[in-house]
N, C-alpha and C positions, 0 to 999 in steps of 0.2 A: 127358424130361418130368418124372418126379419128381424130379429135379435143382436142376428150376423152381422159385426160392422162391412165384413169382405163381402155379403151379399146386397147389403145396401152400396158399396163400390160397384159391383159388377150391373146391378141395375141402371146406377146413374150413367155410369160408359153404354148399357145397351140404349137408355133414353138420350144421350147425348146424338146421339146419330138422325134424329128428328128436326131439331134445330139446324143439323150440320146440312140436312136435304134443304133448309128453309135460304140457307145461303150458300147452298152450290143454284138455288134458284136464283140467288140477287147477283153471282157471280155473272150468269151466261144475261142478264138484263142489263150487267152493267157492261161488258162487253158486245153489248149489240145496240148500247149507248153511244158506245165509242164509235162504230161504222155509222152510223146515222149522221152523227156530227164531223165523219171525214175526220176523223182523227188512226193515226196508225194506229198498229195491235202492240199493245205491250205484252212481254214476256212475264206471263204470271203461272209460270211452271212452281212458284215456291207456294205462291197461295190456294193452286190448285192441290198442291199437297198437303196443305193443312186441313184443307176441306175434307181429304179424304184423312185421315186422324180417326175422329168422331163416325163417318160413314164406311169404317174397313179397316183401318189397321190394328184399332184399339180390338175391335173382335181377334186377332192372328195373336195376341196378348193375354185377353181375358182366362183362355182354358189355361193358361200356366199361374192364375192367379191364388193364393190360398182359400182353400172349398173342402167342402166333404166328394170324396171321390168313389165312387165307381170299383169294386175288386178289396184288393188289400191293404186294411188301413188307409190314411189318407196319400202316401207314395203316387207321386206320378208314375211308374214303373206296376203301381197294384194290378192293374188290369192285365199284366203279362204274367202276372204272377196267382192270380190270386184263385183260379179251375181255367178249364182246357175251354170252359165254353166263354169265357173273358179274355182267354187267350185268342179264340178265334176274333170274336169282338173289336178287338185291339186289331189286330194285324190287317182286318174289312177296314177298321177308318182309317187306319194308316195308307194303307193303299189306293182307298177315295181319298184321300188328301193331296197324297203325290201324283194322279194322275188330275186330280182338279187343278195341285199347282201347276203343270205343265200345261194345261190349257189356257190358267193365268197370263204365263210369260208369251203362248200363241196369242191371243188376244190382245198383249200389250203390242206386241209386235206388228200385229196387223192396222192396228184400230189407230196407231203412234205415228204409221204411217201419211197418216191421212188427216191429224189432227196437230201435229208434233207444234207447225204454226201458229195454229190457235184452235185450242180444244173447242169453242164454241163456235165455232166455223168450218166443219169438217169440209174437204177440199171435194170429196167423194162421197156418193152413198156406199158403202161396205156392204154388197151382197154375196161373197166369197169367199170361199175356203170354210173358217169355222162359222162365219155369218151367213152361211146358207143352212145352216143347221136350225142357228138361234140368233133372232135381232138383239138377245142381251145373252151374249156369252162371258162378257166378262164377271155378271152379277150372279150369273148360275153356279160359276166357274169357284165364285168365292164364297157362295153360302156351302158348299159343297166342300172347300179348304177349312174352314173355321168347324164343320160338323165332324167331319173326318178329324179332325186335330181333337175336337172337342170328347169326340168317341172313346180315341186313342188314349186320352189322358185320365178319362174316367170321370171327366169336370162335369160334377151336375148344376151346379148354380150355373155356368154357363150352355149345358141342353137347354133347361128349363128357360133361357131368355132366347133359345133359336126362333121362338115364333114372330120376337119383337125385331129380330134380323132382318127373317123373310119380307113382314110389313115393309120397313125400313127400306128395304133393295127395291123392290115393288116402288113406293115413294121415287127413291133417284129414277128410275126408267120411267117415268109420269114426267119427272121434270126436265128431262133428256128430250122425249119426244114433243112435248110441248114447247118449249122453248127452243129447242135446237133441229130437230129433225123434222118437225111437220114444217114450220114457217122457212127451212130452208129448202127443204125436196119436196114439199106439197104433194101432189099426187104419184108421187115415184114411191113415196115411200108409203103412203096409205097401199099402196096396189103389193109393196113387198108385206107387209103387215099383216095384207088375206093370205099371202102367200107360204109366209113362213110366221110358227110361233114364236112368241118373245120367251117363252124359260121352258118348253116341252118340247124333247126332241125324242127320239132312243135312245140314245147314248143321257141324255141326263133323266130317264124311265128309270133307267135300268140303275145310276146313281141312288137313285129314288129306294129303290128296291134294294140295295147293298147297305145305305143309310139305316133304313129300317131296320133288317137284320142283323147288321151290327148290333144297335141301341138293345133290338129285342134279346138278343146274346146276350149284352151286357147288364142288360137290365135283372136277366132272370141267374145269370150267375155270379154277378157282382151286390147284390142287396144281401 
C-alpha cells in the first residue's frame, strides 16, 4: 500500500485538511482584525472557498481517484456488479450520500443565511429547523456525503483515511466555536451546546448505523 504512488496522493489530500483548519483559524482572527480596527468587511467569498479545498471538496474527489476497490476488479461500477451483497452495499451508500447531499444544500441554505455578509460574524445564532437537530450539520452532513460516495465506489484507500476526516471535521467545529461562536453569543450559545449535540442526533444514529452496514456488506462480499 505505501508502495502506492495513488495512496501516498490520497493521504497527502487527507493530511492536507489540517493545515487548511490551521488557516480557516487565521482567516476568522484576521477578520475580527478588521472589526477591532473599524475597518469594513471585505468580501472574502473566493478565499473562503479555497479554504474549504483542503477541508472538503478534495474528499467529494478522492473516492473517484485510482485505488484497489471494493467488488469487481478495480471498476467503479464493481461493487454493483460484483454479488448481491455488494450490490446491496452499494445502493445503502448511495442513498446515504443522496440524502447527506440534500441535507448539504439545507444547511447551506440556512446557515448562508445568516453569514452570506460575513461568515465570521454570523448575524444570528442558528437554532432552527436542521440546527435544532445538530449545532454542526453541515460537518455531519458531509462526512456522511464522502462515506456514502466512498461505499458506493468501493474506494478503499479512501475508507481507510475516513478516520483522518472525522478528526479533521471535529478540528473545524473547535475552531468555529472558539473563534466565532462563543466570543460572539457567549452564553446563548453555551446554554444551546447543553441543549443540543454537535454530531449525535437520530437521524445521523441511524446514518451511523446504514454506514456500518453498508461497509460491513461490502466488506464481506467484495474482498
Amino acid at each position: 500500500m505505501l508502495r502506492d504512488p495513488w495512496f501516498l496522493v490520497q493521504l497527502a489530500c487527507a493530511l492536507s485538511g489540517f493545515p487548511g483548519a490551521l488557516l480557516y483559524r487565521a482567516y476568522f482572527r484576521y477578520r475580527e482584525s478588521l472589526r477591532r480596527r473599524g475597518l469594513p468587511p471585505r468580501n472574502m467569498l473566493a478565499a473562503l472557498h479555497l479554504l474549504g479545498i483542503p477541508t472538503g471538496h478534495v474528499w467529494l474527489v478522492m473516492p473517484w481517484l485510482p485505488q484497489p476497490r471494493l467488488g469487481a476488479g478495480d471498476s467503479l461500477l464493481g461493487m454493483f456488479t460484483a454479488s448481491s451483497a455488494t450490490l446491496v452495499a452499494a445502493l445503502l451508500g448511495l442513498g446515504l450520500a443522496l440524502y447527506a447531499g440534500v441535507y448539504v444544500v439545507r444547511f447551506m441554505r440556512q446557515n448562508f443565511a445568516v453569514t452570506l455578509a460575513d461568515y465570521a460574524a454570523p448575524s444570528t445564532l442558528l437554532r432552527t429547523g436542521i440546527y435544532a437537530e445538530l449545532r454542526h450539520p453541515g460537518v455531519v452532513a458531509m462526512f456522511y456525503l464522502v462515506a456514502g460516495l466512498s461505499v458506493a465506489s468501493g474506494a478503499v484507500y479512501t475508507l481507510t483515511m475516513l478516520p483522518l476526516f472525522v478528526v479533521m471535521l471535529w478540528t473545524t467545529t473547535l475552531v468555529e466555536e472558539r473563534e466565532v461562536l462563543l466570543p460572539r453569543f457567549g452564553e446563548s450559545y453555551r446554554a444551546y451546546a447543553r441543549e443540543v449535540s454537535g454530531f449525535f442526533c437520530p437521524k445521523s444514529l441511524a446514518g451511523l448505523e446504514v454506514f456500518a452496514c453498508a461497509l460491513g456488506l461490502g466488506l464481506w462480499g467484495g474482498l
